[in-house]
KOLKOLFI-73133 format. One record per residue (C-alpha): x, y, z. Coordinates in steps of 0.1 Angstrom, whole numbers, padded with zeros to 4 digits, always signed. Example, Ala and Ser with C-alpha at 12.3 -4.5 7.8 and 13.67 -1.06 7.14 Angstrom:
2
+0123-0045+0078 +0137-0011+0071 
END
This chain:
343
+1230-0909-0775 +1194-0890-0776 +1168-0915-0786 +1129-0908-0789 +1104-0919-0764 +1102-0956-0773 +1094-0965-0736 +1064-0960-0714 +1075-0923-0695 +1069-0925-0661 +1043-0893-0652 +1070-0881-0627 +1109-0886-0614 +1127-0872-0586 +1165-0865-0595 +1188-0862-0567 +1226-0852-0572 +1260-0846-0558 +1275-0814-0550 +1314-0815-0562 +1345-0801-0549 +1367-0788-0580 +1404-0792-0561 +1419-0777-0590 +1434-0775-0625 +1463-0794-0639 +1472-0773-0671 +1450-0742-0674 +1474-0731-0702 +1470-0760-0724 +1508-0767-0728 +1504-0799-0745 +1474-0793-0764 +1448-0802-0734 +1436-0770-0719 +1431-0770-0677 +1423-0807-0669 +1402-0811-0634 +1404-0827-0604 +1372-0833-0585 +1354-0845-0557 +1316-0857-0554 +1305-0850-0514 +1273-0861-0498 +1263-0827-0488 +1246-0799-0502 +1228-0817-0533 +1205-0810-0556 +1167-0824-0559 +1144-0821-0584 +1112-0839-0597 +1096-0837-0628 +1060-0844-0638 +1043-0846-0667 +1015-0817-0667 +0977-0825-0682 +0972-0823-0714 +0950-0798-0711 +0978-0774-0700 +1009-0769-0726 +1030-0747-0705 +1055-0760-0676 +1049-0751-0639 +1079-0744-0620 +1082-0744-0580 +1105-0743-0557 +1131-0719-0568 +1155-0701-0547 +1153-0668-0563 +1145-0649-0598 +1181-0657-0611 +1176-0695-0608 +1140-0693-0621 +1152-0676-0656 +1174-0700-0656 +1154-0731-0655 +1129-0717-0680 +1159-0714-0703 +1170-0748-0698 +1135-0759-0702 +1133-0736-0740 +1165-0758-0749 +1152-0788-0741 +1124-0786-0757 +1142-0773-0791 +1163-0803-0787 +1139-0828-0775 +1107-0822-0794 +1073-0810-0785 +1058-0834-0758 +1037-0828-0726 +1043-0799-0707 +1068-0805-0680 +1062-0790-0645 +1094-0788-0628 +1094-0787-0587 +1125-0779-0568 +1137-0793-0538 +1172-0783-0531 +1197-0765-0544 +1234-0757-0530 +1238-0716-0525 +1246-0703-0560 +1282-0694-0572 +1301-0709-0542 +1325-0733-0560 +1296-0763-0554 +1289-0766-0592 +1254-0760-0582 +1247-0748-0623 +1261-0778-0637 +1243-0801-0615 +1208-0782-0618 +1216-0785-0654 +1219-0819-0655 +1193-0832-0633 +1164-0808-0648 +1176-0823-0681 +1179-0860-0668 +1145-0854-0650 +1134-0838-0683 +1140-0860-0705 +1128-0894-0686 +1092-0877-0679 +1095-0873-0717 +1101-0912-0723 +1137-0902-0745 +1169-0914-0735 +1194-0892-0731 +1234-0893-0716 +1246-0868-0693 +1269-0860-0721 +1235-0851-0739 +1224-0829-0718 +1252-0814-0712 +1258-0807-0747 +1222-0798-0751 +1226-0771-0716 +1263-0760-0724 +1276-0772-0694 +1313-0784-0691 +1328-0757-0712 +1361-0760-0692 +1357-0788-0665 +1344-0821-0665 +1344-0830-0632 +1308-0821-0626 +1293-0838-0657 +1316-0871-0643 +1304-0868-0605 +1269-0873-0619 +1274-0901-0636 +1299-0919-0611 +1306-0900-0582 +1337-0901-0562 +1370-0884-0569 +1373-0875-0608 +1406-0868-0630 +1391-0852-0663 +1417-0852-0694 +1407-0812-0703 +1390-0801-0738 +1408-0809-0768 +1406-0778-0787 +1393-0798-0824 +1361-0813-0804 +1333-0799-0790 +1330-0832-0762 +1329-0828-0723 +1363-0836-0709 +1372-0873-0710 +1375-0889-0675 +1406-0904-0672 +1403-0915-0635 +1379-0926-0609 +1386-0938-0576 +1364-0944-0545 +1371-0918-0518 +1376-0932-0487 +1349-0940-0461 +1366-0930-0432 +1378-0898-0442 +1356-0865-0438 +1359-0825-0453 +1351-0796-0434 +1336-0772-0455 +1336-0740-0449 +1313-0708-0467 +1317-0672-0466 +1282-0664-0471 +1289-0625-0475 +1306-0639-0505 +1304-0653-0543 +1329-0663-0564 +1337-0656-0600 +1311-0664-0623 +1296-0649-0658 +1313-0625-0677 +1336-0614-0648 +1351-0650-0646 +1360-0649-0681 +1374-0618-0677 +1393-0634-0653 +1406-0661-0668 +1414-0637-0700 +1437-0616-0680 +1460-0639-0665 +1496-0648-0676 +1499-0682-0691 +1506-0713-0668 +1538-0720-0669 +1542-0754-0683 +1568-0767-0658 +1541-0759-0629 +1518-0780-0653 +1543-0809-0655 +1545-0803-0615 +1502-0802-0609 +1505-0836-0630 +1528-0854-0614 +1512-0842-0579 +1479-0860-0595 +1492-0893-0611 +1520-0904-0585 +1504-0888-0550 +1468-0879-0551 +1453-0911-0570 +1477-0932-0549 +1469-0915-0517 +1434-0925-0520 +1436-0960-0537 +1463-0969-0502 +1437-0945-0483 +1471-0932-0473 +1457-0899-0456 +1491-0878-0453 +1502-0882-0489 +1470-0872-0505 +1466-0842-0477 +1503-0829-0480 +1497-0836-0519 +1463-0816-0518 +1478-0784-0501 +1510-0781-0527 +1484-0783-0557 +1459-0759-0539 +1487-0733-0533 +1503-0737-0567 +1468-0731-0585 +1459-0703-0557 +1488-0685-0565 +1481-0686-0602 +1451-0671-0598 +1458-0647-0566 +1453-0617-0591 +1420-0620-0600 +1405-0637-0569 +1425-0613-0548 +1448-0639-0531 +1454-0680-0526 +1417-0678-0512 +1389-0656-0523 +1377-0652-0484 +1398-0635-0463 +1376-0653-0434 +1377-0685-0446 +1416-0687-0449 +1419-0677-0414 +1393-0706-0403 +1417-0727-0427 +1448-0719-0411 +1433-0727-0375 +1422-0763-0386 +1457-0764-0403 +1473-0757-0369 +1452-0782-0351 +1458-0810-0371 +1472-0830-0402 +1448-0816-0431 +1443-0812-0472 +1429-0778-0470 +1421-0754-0502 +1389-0738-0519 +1368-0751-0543 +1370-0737-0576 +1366-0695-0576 +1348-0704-0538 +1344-0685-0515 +1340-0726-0500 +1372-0735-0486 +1376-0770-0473 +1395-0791-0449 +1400-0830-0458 +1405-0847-0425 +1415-0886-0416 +1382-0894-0392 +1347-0883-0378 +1364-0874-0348 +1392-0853-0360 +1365-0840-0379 +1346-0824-0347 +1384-0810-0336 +1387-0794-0369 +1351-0781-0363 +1359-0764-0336 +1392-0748-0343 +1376-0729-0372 +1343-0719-0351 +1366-0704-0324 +1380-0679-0348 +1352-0672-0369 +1338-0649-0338 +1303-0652-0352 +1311-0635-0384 +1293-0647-0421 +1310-0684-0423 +1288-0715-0421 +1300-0747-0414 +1293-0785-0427 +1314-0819-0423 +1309-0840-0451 +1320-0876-0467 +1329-0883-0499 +1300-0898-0521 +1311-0925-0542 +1282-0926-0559 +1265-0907-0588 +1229-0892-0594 +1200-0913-0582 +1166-0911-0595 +1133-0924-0586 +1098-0928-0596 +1078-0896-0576 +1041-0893-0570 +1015-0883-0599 +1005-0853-0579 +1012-0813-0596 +1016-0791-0570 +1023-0795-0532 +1051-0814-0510 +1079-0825-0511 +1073-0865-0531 +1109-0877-0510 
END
């Protein structure tokens, strides 16, 4: 619930968030009255970091550094207008970014800017404010929940979809810390970007509905093989589990992604890990990301490898992550308005 300041503000506060895997949809039809439902993943690579300082009060307009390109500038100086309509006038904000994931790669980089400019926002301010606030406040988690839950908890997510009578984030309806030992390959076709703005709804207007016995089929797959696979850390299941719900869902939206993947390059990569070894292997929301869960570190490096050797230097970058069962963190930064990094 948004409260006003009532607390001493600290002058500045470095958020740092999760990047998310979105595995996939459960019921983008809404059969029962529940459209998509999500499945997610919080990873401890490619995060977002952002301080926020309180400007002099000499100065009423907000500084912002550190962004990636014009696109993500307009875009914080939007989120910064809606804050301030919902917030109230205070101090100007200067807002300094750190790092950002690569934009519209199936990372949830918006959501998670979103959220920790707002989070970062609002406790330079001295208000309190949930992540449901803000993303209320930033219209984020308009279909999926799984990035406004990563924030807040990390590890892997289940999200209970929008009920169509409330204008709420998706509920979570599970949590469960991902397993320590186990590692994804991630893999990016950086001559790609997936779906996003108007083309994505477009997207999603022009497909057929979801059946609802694939539905039934995407929940069972979650509830009695996924959850249990990673509360027994019982690798195979969730993996085998992982690749039937990734190919049902890629099919589903083959027509507008143009296939189960929406790199070409990637799903060859993906097929050579696949071949090399036991592996959960899919793409992250609209990608082009694909990933590759696999049982160790060193199966990990094997998997590496497999999808390097057929990648013949083309545009695909590489990464082995872990799960992060953790959410957001944030920290008390230096005074200071302009310069280096405060980490």
């Amino acid at each position: 619930m948004l409260t006003s300041p009532g607390r001493l503000s600290p002058p500045a506060i470095t958020v740092e968030s999760p990047s998310r895997l979105h595995l996939g949809f459960i019921d983008p039809n809404g059969s029962l009255g529940r459209a998509f439902g999500s499945v997610g993943l919080a990873i401890d690579a490619h995060g977002t970091r952002i301080t926020a300082r309180q400007a002099p009060a000499s100065r009423r307009t907000s500084i912002i550094e550190g962004t990636i390109n014009d696109a993500q500038r307009e875009r914080v100086e939007r989120y910064l207008e809606q804050l301030e309509s919902a917030l109230g006038n205070g101090p100007a904000i200067d807002i300094e970014i750190h790092e950002t994931p690569r934009a519209h790669t199936g990372l949830g980089s918006g959501t998670q800017l979103a959220l920790a400019l707002g989070t970062a926002f609002a406790h330079a301010r001295g208000h309190e404010a949930s992540t449901a606030d803000i993303a209320r406040i930033l219209a984020r988690g308009a279909r999926s929940g799984i990035g406004i839950h990563t924030f807040d908890h990390g590890g892997l997510i289940v999200d209970g979809g929008r009920n169509a009578s409330r204008k709420t984030p998706p509920p979570l309806i599970a949590r469960q810390p991902f397993p320590d030992a186990w590692r994804v390959l991630l893999i990016d076709d950086t001559s790609r970007e997936g779906l996003h703005g108007d083309a994505e709804k477009r997207g999603l207007a022009s497909l057929a509905p979801f059946p609802a016995a694939l539905a039934a089929h995407l929940a069972h797959l979650v509830l009695m093989r996924i959850l249990p696979g990673v509360a027994e850390s019982d690798f195979d299941t969730f993996a085998d589990a992982i690749c039937d719900l990734q190919q049902t869902i890629g099919e589903y939206f083959a027509p507008v992604q143009g296939g189960v993947f929406a790199s070409l390059a990637v799903a060859r990569a993906l097929e050579a890990v696949a071949a090399e070894m036991k592996a959960g292997i899919g793409q992250t929301s609209w990608g082009p990301v694909g990933f590759a869960f696999i049982a160790s570190t060193q199966d990990a490096e094997r998997a590496l490898a497999a999808a390097q050797r057929v990648s013949q230097g083309g545009p695909l970058t590489f990464t082995v992550a872990a799960g992060r069962n953790r959410g957001a963190t944030w920290r008390a930064a230096d005074r200071r308005h302009h310069g280096a990094d405060a980490a």
